[in-house]
ZAMARGU-4260 file (C-alpha; in steps of 0.2 Angstrom, whole numbers, plus 5000, padded with zeros to 4 digits):
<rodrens>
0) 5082/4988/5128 | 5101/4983/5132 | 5114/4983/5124 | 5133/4976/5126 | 5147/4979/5114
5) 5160/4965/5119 | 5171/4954/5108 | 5165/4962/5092 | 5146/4957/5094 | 5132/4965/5098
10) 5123/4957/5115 | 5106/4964/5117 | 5090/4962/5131 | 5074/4964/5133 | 5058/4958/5142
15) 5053/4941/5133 | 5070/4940/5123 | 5089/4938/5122 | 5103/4936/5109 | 5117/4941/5101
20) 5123/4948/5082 | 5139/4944/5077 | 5149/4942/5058 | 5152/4925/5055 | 5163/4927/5038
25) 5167/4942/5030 | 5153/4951/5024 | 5140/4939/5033 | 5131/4943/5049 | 5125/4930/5060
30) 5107/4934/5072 | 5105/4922/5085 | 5089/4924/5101 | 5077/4917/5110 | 5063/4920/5123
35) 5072/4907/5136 | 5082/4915/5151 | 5098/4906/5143 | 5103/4909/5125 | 5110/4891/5119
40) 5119/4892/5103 | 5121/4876/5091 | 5129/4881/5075 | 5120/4863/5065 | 5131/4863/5049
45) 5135/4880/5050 | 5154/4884/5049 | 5156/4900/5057 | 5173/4909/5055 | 5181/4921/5068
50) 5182/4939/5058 | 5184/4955/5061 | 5170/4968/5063 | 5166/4984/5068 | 5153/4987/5083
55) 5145/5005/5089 | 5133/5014/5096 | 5125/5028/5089 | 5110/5035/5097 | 5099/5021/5104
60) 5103/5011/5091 | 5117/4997/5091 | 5128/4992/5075 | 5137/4982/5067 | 5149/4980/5049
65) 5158/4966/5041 | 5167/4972/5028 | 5152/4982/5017 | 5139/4973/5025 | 5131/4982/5041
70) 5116/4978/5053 | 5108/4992/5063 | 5096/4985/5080 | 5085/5000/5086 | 5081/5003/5105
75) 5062/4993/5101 | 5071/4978/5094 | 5070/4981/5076 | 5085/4973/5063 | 5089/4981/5049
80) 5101/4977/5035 | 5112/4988/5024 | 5127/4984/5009 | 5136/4999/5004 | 5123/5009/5015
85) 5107/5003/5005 | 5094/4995/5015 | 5091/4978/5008 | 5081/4970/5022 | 5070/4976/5038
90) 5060/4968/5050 | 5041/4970/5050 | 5032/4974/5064 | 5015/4963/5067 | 5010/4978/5080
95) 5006/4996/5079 | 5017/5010/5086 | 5031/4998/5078 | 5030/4983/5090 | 5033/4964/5091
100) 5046/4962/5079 | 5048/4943/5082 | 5038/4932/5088 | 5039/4916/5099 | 5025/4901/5105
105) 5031/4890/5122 | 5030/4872/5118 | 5039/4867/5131 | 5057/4862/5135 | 5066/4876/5131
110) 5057/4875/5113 | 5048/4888/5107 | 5037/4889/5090 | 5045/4905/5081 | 5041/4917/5067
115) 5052/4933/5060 | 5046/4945/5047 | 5055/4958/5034 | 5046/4970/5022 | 5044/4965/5006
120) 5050/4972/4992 | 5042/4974/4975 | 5057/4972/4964 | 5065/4958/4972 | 5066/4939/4969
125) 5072/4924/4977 | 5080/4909/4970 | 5085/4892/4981 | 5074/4882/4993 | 5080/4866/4987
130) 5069/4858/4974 | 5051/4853/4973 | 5039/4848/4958 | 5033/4864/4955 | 5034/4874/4940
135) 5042/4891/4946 | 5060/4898/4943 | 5059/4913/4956 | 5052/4909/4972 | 5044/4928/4974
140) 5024/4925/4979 | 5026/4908/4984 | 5023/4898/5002 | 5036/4885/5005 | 5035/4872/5017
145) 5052/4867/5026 | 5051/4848/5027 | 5058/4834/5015 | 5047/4825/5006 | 5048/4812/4992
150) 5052/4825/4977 | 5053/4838/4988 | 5071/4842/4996 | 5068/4858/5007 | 5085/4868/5009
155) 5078/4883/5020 | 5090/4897/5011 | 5087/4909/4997 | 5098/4922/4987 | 5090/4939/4984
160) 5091/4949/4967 | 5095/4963/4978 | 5113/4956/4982 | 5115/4946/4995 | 5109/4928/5004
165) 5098/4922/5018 | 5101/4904/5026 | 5087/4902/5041 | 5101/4891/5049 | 5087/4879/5059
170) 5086/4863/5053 | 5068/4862/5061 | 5051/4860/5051 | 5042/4875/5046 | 5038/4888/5031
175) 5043/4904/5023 | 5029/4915/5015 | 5038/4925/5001 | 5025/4937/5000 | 5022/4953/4990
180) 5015/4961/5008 | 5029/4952/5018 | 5045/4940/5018 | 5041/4929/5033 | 5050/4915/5042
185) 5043/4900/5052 | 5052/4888/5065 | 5038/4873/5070 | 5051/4870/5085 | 5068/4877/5090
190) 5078/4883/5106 | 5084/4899/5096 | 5082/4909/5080 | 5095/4907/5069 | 5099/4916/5051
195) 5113/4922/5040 | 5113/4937/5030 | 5127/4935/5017 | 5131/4950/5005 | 5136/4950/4988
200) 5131/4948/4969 | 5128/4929/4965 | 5144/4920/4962 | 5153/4928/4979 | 5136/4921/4988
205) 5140/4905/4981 | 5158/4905/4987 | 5153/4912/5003 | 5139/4901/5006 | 5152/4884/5005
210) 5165/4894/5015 | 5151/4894/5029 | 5143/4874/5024 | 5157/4866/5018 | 5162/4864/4999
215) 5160/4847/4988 | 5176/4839/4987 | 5183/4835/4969 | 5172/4823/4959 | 5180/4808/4952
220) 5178/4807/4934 | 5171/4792/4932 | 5156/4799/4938 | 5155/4810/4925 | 5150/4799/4913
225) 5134/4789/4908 | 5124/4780/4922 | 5112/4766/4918 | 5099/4762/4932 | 5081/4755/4932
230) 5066/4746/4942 | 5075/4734/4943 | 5089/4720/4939 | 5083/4706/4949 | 5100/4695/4947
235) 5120/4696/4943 | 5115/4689/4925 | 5103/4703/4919 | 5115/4717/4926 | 5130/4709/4916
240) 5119/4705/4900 | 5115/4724/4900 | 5133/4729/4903 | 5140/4716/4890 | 5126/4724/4879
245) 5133/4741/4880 | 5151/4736/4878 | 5146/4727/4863 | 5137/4743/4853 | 5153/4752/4858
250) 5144/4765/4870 | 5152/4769/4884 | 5145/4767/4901 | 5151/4772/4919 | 5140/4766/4932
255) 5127/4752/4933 | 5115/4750/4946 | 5105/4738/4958 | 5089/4746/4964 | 5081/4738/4982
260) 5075/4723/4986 | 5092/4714/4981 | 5093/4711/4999 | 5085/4697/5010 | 5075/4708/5020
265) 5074/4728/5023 | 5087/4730/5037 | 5099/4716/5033 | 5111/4727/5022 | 5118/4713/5011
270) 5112/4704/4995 | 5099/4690/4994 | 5110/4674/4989 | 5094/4666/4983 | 5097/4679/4967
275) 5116/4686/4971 | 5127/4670/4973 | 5142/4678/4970 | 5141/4696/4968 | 5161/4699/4971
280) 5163/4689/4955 | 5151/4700/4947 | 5159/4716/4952 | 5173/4711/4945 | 5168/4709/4925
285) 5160/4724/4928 | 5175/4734/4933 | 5186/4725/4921 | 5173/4731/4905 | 5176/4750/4917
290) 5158/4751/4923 | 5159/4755/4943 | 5143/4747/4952 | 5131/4758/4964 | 5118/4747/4977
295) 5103/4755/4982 | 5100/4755/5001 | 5085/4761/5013 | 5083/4765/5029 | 5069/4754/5032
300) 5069/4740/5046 | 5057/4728/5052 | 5059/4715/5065 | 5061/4702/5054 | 5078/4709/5050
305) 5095/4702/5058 | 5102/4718/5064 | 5083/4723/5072 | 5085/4718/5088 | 5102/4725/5093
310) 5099/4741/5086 | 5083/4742/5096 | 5091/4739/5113 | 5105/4753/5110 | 5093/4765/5103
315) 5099/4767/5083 | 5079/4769/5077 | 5068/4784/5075 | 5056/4784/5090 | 5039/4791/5091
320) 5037/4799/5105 | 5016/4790/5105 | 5012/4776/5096 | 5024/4763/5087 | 5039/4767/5082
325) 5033/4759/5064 | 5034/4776/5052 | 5034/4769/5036 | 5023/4755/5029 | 5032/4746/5013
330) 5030/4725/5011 | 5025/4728/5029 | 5027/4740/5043 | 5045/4748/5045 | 5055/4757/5058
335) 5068/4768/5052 | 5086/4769/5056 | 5093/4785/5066 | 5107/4793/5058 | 5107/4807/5068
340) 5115/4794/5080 | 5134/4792/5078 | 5132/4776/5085 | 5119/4770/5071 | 5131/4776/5058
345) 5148/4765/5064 | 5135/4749/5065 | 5126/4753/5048 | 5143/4757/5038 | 5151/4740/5047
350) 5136/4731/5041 | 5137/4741/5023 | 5156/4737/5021 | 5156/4721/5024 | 5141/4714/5013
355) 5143/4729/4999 | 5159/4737/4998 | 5169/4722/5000 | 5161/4713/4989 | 5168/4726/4975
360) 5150/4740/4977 | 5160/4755/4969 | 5144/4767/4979 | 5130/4767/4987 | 5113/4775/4983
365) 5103/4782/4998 | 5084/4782/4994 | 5072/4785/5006 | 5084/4799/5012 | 5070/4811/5020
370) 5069/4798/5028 | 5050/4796/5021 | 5038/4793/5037 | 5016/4791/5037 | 5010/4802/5045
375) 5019/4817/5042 | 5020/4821/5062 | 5038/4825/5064 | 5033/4833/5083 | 5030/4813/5086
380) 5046/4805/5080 | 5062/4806/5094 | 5079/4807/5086 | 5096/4808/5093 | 5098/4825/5087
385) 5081/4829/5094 | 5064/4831/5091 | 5058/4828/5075 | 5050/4843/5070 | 5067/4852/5078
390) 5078/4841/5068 | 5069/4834/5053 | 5079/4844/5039 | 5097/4839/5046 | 5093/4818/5043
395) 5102/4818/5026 | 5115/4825/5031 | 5120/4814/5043 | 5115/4800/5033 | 5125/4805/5021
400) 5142/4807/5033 | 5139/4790/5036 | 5145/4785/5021 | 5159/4797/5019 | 5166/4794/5036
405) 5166/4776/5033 | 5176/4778/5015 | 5187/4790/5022 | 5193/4778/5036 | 5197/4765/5020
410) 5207/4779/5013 | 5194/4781/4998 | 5194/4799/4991 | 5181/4795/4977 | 5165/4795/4987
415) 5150/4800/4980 | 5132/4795/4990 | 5118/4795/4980 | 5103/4804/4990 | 5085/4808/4991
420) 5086/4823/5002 | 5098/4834/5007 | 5100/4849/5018 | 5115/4862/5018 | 5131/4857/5021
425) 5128/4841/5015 | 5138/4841/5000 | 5155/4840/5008 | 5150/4822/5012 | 5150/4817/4991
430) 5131/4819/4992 | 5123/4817/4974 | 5105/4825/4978 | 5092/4816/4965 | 5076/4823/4965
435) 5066/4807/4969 | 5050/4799/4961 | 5047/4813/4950 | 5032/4809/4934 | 5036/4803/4915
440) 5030/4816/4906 | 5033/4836/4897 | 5025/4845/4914 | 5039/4835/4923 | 5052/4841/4914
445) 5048/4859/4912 | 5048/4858/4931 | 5066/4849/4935 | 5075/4863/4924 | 5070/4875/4937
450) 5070/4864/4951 | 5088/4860/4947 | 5094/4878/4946 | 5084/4884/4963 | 5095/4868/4971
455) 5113/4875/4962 | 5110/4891/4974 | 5109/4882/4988 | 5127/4877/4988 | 5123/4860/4985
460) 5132/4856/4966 | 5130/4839/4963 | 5111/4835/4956 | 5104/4826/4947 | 5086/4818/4938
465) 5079/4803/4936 | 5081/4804/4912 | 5064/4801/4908 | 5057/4801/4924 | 5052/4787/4938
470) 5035/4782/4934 | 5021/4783/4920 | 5032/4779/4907 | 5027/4768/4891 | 5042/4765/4882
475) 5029/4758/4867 | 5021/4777/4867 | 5026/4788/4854 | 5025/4801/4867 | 5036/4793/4879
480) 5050/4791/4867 | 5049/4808/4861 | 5050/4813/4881 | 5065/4800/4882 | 5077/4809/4867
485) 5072/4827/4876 | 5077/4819/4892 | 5093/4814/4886 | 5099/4832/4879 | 5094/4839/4897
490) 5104/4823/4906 | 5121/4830/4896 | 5120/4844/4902 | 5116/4841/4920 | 5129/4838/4932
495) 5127/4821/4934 | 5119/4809/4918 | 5108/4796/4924 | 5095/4786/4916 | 5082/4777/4929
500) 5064/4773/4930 | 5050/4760/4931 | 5044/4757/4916 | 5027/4749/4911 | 5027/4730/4907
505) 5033/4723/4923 | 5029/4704/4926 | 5020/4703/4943 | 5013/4684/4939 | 5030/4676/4948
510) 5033/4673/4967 | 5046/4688/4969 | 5046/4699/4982 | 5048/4714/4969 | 5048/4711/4949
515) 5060/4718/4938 | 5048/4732/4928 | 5049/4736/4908 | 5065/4738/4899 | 5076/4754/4903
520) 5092/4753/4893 | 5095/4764/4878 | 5089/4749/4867 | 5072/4749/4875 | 5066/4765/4867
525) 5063/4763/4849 | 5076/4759/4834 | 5076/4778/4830 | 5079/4783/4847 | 5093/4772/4848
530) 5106/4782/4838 | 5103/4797/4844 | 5104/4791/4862 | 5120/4785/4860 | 5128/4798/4851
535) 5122/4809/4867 | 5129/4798/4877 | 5147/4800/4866 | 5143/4818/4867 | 5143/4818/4887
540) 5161/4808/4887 | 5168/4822/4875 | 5163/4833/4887 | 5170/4827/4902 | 5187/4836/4903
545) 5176/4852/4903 | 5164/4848/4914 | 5179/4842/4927 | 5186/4859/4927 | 5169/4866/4931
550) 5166/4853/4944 | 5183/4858/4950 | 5176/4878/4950 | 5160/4871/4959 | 5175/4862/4972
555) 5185/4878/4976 | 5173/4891/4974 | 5156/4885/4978 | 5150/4890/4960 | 5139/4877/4951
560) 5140/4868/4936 | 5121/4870/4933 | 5120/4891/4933 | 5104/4901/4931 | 5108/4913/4920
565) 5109/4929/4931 | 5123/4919/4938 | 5135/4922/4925 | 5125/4940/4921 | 5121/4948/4937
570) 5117/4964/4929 | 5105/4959/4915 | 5088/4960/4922 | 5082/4948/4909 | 5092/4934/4917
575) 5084/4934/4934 | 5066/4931/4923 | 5074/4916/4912 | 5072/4900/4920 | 5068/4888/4905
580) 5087/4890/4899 | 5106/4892/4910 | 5124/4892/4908 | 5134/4875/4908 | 5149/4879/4916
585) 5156/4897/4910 | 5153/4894/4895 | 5139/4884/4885 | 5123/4890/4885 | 5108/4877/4885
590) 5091/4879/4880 | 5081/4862/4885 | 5067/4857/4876 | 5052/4851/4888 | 5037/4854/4877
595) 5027/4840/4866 | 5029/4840/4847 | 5039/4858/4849 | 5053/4860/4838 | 5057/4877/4838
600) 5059/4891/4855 | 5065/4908/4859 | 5082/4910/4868 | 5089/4924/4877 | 5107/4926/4872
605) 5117/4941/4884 | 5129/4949/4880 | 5143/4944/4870 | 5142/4933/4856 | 5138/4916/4853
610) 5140/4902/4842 | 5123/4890/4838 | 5133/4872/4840 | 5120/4863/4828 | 5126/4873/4812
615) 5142/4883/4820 | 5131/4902/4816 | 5138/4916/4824 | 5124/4927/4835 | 5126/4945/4843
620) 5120/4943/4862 | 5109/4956/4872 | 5092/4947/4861 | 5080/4935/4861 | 5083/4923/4843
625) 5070/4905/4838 | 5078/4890/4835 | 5074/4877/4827 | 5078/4861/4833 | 5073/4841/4824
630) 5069/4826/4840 | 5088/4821/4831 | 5095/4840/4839 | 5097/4849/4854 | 5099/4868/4856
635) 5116/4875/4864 | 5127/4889/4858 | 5145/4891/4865 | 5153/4908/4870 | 5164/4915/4855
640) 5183/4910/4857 | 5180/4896/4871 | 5188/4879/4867 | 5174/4868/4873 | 5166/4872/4853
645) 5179/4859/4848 | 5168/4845/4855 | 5156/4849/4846 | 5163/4855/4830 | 5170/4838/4828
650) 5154/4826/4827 | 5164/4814/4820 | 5175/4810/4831 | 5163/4798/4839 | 5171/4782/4849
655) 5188/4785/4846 | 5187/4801/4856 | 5179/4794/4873 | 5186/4792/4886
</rodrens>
């Protein structure tokens, strides 16, 4: 094997392979190769930084260090991984006389079909991935796939207990096996492998992570409050009757929203007139009762739609590279826009602008944001960033800039994009990750805490769920409006609190395109329900001014609001096996409920001590305490001393203290 020491990288060779090892930030080391002759480098989203490090030979061997991360390549091609000189991560031969330590597939053009494999270690876990429905806190022992899906948003990087980070920095399709015999990495298509090892305990990952993607910019706090959504407002008259109804019961609401089909036809990018005759009039009540107003729009586009035949002719749709170029059948078969294209994005945010924002749309909500496509043959679509099974992960986040690029050029700063997918970087653009049609029931819910804290270490702090779920909800069911109240203690303390869902009861006897489904405001669920729901709701606007200096930490430092516990405690190994509860911010503790009929759990409380907010009890940390908590009652404590126990301490401050 080869080696040169130039420009404070390692450049290394050898039959069937070439690349280079360099630091990127301090204390993270980049890997780049490939099996072509030629080594072509795309960073994606990746922000590399220009750093110092140290490079050397000792022996056969070539090394590396970044501050007190170093990387050691042996004469056979072997990477291994050292903070403060203990090995955290070594690649795993797949031959005997330790041979073949990576692997690649020709698929022609420069594209290869690549795999990479470490040893595993028994005592470690992994956190990140993004979310999916899937009931797991740490990843260890799990197979991943690497493609979005509808509920599934696949963020291909993870955070080790054993200090430090891995971002497989390849937007391409493809899987990681978190084994107990192996950690292995897939690529379904890529010109070169690509991954990041970042050191550090969780909280410097976090900062370092957004140093190298981008950090969120500074949300507005508007946002922060309550959001009222549902499937769906079919006219200007029901969304004002529901805003007017909020107003009038003295709850205050921030955002209301108008799911799809509002528009004339997928692709058209404006409201139907038919049911939206004066939709600038209607923004305006709403902003003057302080309710901003988000629009839902899709990616979908059939040839019935206005702007289909010019954005065929200068290539702004997905292609498949056999077969139609239909991808997605909804009312019909639909082609999908390209957001990879800079092109599509100037003509879709003129079109957006024009029939949305300047009619007084405060935001927009991206659904479909995968984008979602049937089959799932991402090898067959053609993007402008390239193939589909190359590329796939990286739509969001283009789809996402599109939007923020637009705003930025009218001068707005508070951009936030609702989104069904993301992928890193994406949440310098304002995205607001949601994770899609998720079920209406307990299972579901035990599933989103997790799935919210695996997505706050991926960089990405802006998340949110669907309160009470998308679909199988009977708002009739004692069941369901027990879920609802459980729902809403989890939605104030998730980053963003947003009720939406289709409810059972929908009218599908008249000649709409798409009926409006059951009753989804706070009214809907019961008369018991209704007091409690508000008061949450009053709760949330308390909170805002902490949760906007922890939105602010999640701004500067790359730190989430939503924390898994080992976040905040690094050192206490019970944290990194508690996935049912985490820190809000630096210092609230919450312990959702997400089981049927249960009124009492077990929380961990580390150290320190903590005050219970129901009854203002003082508890020692380092144990596990029950709890007891009524449908009417939530479970958090506060750290001792911190000023956020006002909010609670004063439950009767009610109205007069929202903002």
């Amino acid at each position: 094997m080869e080696f040169q020491l130039r420009d404070n990288k390692i450049y290394f060779m050898r039959g069937g392979e070439r690349g280079v090892i360099s630091a990127c930030e301090e204390g993270c080391i980049r890997f780049q190769a490939t099996a072509s002759p030629e080594l072509e480098s795309k960073d994606w989203t990746l922000l590399p930084k220009k750093v110092d490090a140290k490079v050397w030979m000792e022996g056969e061997s070539a090394f590396l260090q970044t501050s007190n991360l170093k990387v050691q390549i042996e004469n056979n091609g072997k990477c291994s991984y050292f903070i403060d000189g203990k090995r955290i991560l070594s690649e795993q031969p797949e031959q005997t006389f330790n041979m073949h330590f990576r692997n690649y597939r020709n698929i022609g053009s420069g594209l290869w079909n690549m795999r990479v494999s470490f040893e595993a270690c028994e005592a470690e876990e992994f956190y990140g991935l993004g979310h999916e429905r899937m009931n797991v806190f740490s990843k260890k022992g799990c197979s991943i796939d690497l493609r979005h899906l509808n509920t599934k948003s696949s963020i291909p990087y993870v955070y080790s207990s054993l200090g430090y980070g891995f971002l497989w920095n390849m937007p391409s399709t493809g899987r990681v096996e978190l084994g107990n015999n192996r950690t292995r990495w897939y690529s379904d298509c890529a010109k070169a492998m690509d991954y990041v090892i970042i050191a550090g305990n969780p909280k410097e990952t976090c900062k370092k992570l957004t140093d190298l993607t981008g950090h969120a910019p500074k949300i507005p706090e508007w946002a922060l409050g309550f959001w009222q959504s549902k499937l769906r407002y079919e006219n200007e008259e029901q969304v004002l009757n529901v805003a007017r109804k909020y107003k009038e019961l003295g709850v205050p609401l921030s955002v209301i929203v108008i799911d799809y089909f509002h528009w004339t036809e997928q692709g058209d990018y404006k409201f139907d007139p038919v049911y939206w005759s004066n939709p600038k009039k209607m923004a305006d009540e709403l902003h003057e009762m302080g309710i901003k107003l988000m629009v839902s729009m899709w990616p979908t586009i059939n040839e019935k739609s206005e702007n289909y035949g010019y954005m065929v002719d200068h290539n702004m749709l997905l292609r498949t590279a056999s077969g139609s170029n239909r991808v997605f059948d909804f009312y019909g078969p639909q082609a999908e826009i390209d957001a990879t294209n800079p092109d599509t994005r100037e003509y879709v945010w003129k079109k957006l602008k024009e029939n949305y924002i300047d009619n007084g749309v405060d935001l927009l909500w991206f659904d479909e944001a995968e984008p979602e496509v049937h089959p799932e043959h991402f090898d067959n679509l053609i993007m402008y960033a390239g193939r589909g099974d190359e590329a796939a992960l990286i739509y969001p986040y283009y789809y996402a800039q599109l939007v923020y690029d637009g705003m930025k050029d009218m001068g707005r700063e508070d951009i936030i994009t609702l989104t069904r997918a993301a992928y890193t970087g994406v949440q310098k653009f304002g995205a607001l990750v949601w994770s899609g049609d998720i079920r209406s029931d307990f299972d579901s819910l035990t599933e989103q805490i997790k799935s919210g804290l695996n997505m706050a270490m991926c960089g990405i702090p802006w998340w949110n769920t669907d309160i009470g779920g998308f679909y199988g909800g009977d708002i009739e069911s004692d069941e369901f409006r027990e879920l609802i109240v459980r729902w809403f203690q989890y939605g104030v303390f998730s980053p963003v609190m947003r009720l939406h869902g289709s409810r059972n009861g929908a009218d599908r006897t008249r000649d709409i395109k798409e009926p409006t489904g059951g009753d989804n405001e706070i009214w809907s669920f019961g008369e018991k329900n209704l007091p409690i729901l508000a008061d949450l709701i009053h709760l949330r606007n308390r909170l805002i001014p902490y949760i906007t200096k922890q939105m602010d930490i999640a701004s500067k430092e790359g730190i989430p609001v939503m924390r898994p516990m080992f976040l905040e405690y690094p050192e206490d190994e019970v944290c990194y096996k508690t996935g049912d509860q985490y820190m809000f911010g630096e210092d609230i503790l919450f312990a959702p409920i997400s089981k049927r009929g249960q009124m009492v759990r077990k929380v961990y409380l580390p150290k320190g001590r903590w005050i219970l907010t129901q009854n203002n009890l003082l508890f020692e940390g380092s144990q596990w305490v029950e709890v007891h908590a009524d449908i009417s009652e939530f479970i958090a404590f506060v750290k001792e001393g911190a000023e956020v126990m006002e909010v609670f301490m004063n439950k009767a401050l009610g109205q007069g203290c929202d903002r």
